[in-house]
C-alpha positions in Angstrom: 40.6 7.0 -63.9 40.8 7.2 -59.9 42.3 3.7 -57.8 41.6 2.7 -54.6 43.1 3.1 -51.5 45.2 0.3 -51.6 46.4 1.8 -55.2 47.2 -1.0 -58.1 48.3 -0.1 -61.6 45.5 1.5 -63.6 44.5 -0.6 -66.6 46.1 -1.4 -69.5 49.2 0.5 -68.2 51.0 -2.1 -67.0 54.1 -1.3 -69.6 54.3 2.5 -68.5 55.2 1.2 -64.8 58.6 -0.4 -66.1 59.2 3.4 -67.6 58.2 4.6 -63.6 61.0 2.1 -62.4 63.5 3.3 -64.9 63.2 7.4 -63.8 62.4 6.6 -60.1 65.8 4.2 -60.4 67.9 6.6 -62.5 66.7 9.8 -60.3 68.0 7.6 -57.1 71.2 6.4 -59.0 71.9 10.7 -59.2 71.5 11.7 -55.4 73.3 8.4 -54.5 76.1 9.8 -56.6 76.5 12.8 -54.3 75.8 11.2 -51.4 78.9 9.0 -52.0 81.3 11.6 -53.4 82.7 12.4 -49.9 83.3 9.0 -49.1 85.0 8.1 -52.3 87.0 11.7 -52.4 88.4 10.8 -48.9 91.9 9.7 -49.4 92.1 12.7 -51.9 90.5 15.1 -49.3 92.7 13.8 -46.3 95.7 14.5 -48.3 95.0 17.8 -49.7 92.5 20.0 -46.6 94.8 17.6 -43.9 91.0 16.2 -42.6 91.3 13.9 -39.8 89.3 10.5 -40.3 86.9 11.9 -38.3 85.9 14.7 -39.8 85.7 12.5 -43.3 83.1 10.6 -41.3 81.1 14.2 -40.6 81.2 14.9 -44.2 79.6 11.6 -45.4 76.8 12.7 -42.7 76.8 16.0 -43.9 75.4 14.8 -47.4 72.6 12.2 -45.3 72.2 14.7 -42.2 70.1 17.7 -43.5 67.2 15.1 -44.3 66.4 14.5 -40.6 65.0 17.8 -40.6 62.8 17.9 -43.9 62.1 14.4 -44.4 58.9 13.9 -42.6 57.3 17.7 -44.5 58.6 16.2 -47.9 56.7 12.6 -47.3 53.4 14.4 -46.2 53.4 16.7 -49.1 54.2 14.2 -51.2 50.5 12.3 -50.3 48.9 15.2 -50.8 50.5 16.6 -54.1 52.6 13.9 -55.3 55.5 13.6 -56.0 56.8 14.3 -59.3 58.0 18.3 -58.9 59.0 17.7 -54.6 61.5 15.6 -56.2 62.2 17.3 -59.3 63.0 21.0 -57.3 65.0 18.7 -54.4 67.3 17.1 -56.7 68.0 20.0 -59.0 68.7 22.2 -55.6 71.1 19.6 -54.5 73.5 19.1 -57.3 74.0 23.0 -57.7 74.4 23.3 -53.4 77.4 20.4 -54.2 78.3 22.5 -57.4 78.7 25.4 -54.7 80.8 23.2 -52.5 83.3 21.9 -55.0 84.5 25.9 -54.5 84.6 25.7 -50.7 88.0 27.3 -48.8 88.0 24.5 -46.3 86.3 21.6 -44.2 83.7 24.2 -42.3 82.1 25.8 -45.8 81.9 21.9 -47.5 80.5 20.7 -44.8 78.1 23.8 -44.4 77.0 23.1 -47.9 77.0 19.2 -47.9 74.7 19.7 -45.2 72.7 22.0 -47.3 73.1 19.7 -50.2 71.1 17.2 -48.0 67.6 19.2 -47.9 66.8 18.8 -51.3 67.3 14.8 -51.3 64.1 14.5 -48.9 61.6 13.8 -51.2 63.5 11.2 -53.3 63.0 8.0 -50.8 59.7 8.8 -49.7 58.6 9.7 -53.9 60.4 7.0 -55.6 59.2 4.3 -53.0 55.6 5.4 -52.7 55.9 5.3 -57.0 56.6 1.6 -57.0 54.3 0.5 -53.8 51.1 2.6 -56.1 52.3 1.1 -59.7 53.3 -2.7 -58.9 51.3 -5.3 -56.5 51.9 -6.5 -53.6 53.8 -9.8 -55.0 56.5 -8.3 -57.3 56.8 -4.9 -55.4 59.7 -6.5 -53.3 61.6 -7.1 -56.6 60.8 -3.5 -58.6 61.6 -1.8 -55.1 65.2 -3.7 -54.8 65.6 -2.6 -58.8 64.7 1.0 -57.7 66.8 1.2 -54.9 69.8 -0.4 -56.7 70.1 3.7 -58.3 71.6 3.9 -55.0 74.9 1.5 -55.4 74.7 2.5 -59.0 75.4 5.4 -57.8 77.8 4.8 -55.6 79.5 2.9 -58.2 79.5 5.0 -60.9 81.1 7.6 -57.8 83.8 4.9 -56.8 84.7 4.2 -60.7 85.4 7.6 -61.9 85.5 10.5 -58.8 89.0 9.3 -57.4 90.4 9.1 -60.9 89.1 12.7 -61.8 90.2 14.1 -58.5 93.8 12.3 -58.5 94.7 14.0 -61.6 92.3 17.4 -61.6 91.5 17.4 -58.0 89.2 17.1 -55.6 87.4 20.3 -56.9 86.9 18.2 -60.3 85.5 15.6 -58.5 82.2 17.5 -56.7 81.5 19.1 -59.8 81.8 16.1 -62.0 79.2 14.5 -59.4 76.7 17.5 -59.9 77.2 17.6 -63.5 75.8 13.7 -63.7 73.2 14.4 -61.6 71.9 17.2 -62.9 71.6 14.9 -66.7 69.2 12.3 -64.4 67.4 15.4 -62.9 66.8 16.3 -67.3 65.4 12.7 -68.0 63.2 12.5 -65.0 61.3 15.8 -65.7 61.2 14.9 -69.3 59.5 11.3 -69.0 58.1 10.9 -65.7 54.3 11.1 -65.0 52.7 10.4 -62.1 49.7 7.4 -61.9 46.5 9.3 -61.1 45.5 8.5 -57.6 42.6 9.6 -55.1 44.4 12.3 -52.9 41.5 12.9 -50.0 42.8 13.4 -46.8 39.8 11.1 -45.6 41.8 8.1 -47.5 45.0 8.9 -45.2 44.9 7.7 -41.7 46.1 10.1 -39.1 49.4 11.1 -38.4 49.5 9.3 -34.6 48.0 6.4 -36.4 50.6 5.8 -38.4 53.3 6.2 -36.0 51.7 3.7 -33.8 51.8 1.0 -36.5 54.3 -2.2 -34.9 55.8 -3.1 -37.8 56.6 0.4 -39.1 58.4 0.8 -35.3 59.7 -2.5 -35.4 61.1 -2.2 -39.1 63.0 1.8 -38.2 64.5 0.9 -35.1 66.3 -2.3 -37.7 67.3 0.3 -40.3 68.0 3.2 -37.8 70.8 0.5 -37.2 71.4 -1.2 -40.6 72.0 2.3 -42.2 74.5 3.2 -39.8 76.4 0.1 -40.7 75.9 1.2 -44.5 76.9 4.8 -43.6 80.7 3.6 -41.8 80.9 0.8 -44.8 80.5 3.2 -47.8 82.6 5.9 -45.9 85.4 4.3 -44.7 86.2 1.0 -47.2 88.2 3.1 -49.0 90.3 4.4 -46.5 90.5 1.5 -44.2 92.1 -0.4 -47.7 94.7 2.7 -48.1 95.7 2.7 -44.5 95.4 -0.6 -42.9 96.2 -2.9 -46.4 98.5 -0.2 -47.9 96.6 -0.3 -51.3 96.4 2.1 -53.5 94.0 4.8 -53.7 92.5 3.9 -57.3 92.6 0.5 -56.5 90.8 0.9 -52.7 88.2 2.4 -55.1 87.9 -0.3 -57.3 87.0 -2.4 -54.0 84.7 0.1 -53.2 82.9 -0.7 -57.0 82.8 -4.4 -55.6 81.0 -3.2 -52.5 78.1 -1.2 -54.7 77.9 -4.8 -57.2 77.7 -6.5 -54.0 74.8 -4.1 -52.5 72.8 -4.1 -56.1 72.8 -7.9 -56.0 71.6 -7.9 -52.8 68.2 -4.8 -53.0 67.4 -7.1 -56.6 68.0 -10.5 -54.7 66.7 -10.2 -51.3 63.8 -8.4 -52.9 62.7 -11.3 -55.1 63.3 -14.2 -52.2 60.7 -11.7 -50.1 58.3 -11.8 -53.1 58.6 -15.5 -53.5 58.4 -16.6 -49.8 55.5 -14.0 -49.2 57.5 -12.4 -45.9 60.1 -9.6 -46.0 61.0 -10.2 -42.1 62.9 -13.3 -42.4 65.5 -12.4 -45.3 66.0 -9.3 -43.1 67.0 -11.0 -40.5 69.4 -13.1 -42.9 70.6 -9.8 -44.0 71.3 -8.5 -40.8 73.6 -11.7 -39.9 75.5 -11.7 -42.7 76.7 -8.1 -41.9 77.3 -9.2 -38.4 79.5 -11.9 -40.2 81.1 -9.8 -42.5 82.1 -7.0 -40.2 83.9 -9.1 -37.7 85.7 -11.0 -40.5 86.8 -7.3 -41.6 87.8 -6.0 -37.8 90.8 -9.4 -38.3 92.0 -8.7 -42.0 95.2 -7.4 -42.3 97.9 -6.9 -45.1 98.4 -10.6 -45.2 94.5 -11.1 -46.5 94.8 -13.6 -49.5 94.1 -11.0 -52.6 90.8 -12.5 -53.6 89.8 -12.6 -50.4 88.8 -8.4 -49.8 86.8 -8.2 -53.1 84.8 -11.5 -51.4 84.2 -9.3 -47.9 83.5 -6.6 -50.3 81.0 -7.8 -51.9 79.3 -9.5 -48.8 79.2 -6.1 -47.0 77.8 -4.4 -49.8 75.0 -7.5 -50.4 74.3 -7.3 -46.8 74.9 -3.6 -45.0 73.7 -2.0 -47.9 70.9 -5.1 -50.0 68.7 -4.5 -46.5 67.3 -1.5 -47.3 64.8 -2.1 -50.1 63.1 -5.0 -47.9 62.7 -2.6 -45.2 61.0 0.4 -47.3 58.6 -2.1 -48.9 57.9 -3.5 -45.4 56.8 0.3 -44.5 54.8 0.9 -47.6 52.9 -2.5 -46.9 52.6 -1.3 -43.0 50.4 1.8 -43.6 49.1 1.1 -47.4 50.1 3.1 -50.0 48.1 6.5 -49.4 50.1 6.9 -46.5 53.5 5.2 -47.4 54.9 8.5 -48.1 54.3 10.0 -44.6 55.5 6.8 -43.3 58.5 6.5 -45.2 59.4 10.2 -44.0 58.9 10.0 -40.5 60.8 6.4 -40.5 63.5 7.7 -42.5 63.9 11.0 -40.5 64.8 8.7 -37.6 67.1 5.9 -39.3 68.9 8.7 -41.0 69.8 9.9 -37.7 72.0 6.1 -37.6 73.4 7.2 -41.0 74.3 11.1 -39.5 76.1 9.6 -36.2 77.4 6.0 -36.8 80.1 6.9 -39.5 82.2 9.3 -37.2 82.4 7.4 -34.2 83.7 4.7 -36.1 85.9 7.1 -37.0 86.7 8.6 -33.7 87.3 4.5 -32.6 89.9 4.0 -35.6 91.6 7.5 -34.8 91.7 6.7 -30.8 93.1 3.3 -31.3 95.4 3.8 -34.0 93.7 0.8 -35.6 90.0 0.1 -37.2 89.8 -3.5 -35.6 87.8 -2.1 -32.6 85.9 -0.3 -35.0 84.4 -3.2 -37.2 83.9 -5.3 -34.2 82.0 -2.4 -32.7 80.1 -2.5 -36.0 79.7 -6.1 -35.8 77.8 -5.9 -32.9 75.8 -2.8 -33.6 74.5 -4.8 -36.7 73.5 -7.5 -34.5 71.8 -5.1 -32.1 69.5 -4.0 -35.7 68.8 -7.4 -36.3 67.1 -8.7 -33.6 64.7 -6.0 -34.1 63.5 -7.6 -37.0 62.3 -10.5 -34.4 59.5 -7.8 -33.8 57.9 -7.4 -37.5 54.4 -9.6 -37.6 53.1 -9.7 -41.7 50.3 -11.1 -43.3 50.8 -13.4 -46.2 49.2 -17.2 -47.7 47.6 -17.1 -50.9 46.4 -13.5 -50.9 49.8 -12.8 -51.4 50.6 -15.2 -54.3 47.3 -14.8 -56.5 48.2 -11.3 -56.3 50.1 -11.1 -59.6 47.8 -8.0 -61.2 
């Protein structure tokens, strides 16, 4: 049975699009768990390759950076083929590229194949997302997309929980492949279980490229997360070794703040997603989003080693609910932009540019902290980069009213 252009669940398979979540969520949870393995392996890979802070921030890109340049091909082809084996080859190709760099010599051959690594992750946002905006309506797709994109802190916490422990006591070689090994087990399920809805695939049903590019919201809503994800990008890269070096905590226990930080940012895609669906408008609890990271970053850039105890994993879990809970609002904001026959293309031409924040943000934070001898000009820098991002969301115009909340299909 063929759906329209705007693309509901086909009948009587409402059930099987809770199975969708689960693979699309579990497949995201396995790239975000080698996309965070430099980041969380940092203290270890300082100490053993003698990596300046710096060049831990070009690593974290590394594993974001090689997207730029396929992300846009993968979304297209995913509208025209689907998405099912783009995501299925890309995932599989990146866990054995970071198997590959677990044996690199030094910092120029892992970051060589991080930066590999990052190809084959191009077709999971753009896939996944366009899965959830074609299987669940317009009034709970804010909430299934938060659940989705929570495989991303998942992932990152499942990275923070067990990576430093493996690579303290086996090394940092242990680690990367420990990372690929995981992923390559989500990679299994997903080609196992997941099916894709049938859709109507006519090029006459997708508006043109230069169409889609024009759209105001879909500008408005990248130029926010080309921001946002730069502030996720320094937060998930250098948590862990601002603890270690400015609070003189411990490396296991700078990762276990870390965990806090991915709780923290799969409260916030699951929460923020569901106050969206509720008040019909995902542009206003962006915004809200967007200040609490502003808040959160400069309350970071005056912490110091007399920071009451249960004070960090409280900052922790506000950046993680706000610098990294944004980013589900703003994919189901580009999926609703363009409609769902295109949300693919869309999602990989805005991607390709915010993932440009994610590929340059994190070192010069980096370059700040190692300039300065401190991180405080670093997170105030932040601070007002986030704020920047934010008043982009002033931009975003969306339709709502009771269309929106009869919509409950």
């Amino acid at each position: 049975m063929e759906v329209k252009a705007t693309s509901t669940p086909l009948q009587g398979a409402s059930s099987y699009r809770w199975v969708i979540l689960l693979l699309a969520t579990l497949v995201q949870a396995g790239v975000s768990l080698l996309q965070q393995t430099p980041s969380v392996l940092g203290p270890v890979l300082t100490r053993d390759l003698g990596l300046t802070r710096a060049q831990v921030g070009l690593l974290s890109s590394a594993i974001w950076g090689g997207m730029l340049f396929t992300m846009l091909p993968a979304g297209i082809l995913i509208d025209r083929r689907g998405e099912r084996n783009i995501i299925l080859a890309g995932t599989t190709a990146m866990a054995l590229f970071v198997l590959l760099a677990s044996q690199a010599s030094g910092f120029a051959w892992l970051f060589a194949l991080l930066l590999l690594a990052s190809l084959g992750a191009s077709g999971t946002a753009p896939g996944g997302s366009k899965a959830i905006a074609s299987w669940f309506p317009r009034s709970r797709r804010g909430g299934a997309m938060g659940i989705r994109q929570t495989g991303m802190p998942v992932g990152g916490l499942t990275a923070a929980l067990i990576l430093p422990t493996v690579a303290v006591r086996f090394g940092w070689r242990a680690g990367l492949g420990a990372a690929a090994a995981v992923a390559l087990l989500t990679v299994i399920a997903f080609a196992l279980f997941y099916r894709e809805m049938p859709t109507e695939r006519s090029a006459s049903l997708r508006p043109p490229l230069r169409t889609i590019l024009q759209n105001r919201n879909l500008l408005a809503a990248t130029g926010y997360a080309f921001v946002l994800v730069g502030v996720q990008g320094c937060v998930t890269s250098y948590l862990a070794l601002y603890l270690h070096e400015a609070m003189d905590i411990s490396v296991v226990r700078a990762g276990a703040y870390v965990a806090v930080l991915q709780v923290g940012g799969i409260a916030g895609r699951i929460g923020w997603g569901v106050v969206s669906d509720r008040i019909g408008r995902r542009a206003p609890v962006m915004l809200l989003v967007g200040m609490i990271a502003v808040a959160a970053s400069l309350a970071m850039a005056f912490a110091g080693r007399g920071l009451p105890v249960l004070s960090i994993p409280i900052l922790a879990f506000l950046l993680g609910s706000s610098a990294m809970g944004w980013n589900a609002l703003y994919l189901t904001l580009v999926s609703e932009a363009v409609g769902t026959h295109a949300a693919a293309t869309a999602m990989g031409a805005s991607l390709t540019v915010s993932f440009i924040g994610a590929f340059v943000t994190p070192p010069l934070f980096g370059l700040a902290a190692d300039w300065t001898g401190s991180y405080q000009l670093s997170w105030m820098g932040l601070a007002v980069w986030a704020a920047a991002g934010t008043a982009l969301g002033l931009l975003v115009r969306e339709s709502g009213g009771r269309a929106w909340r009869n919509d409950q299909r």
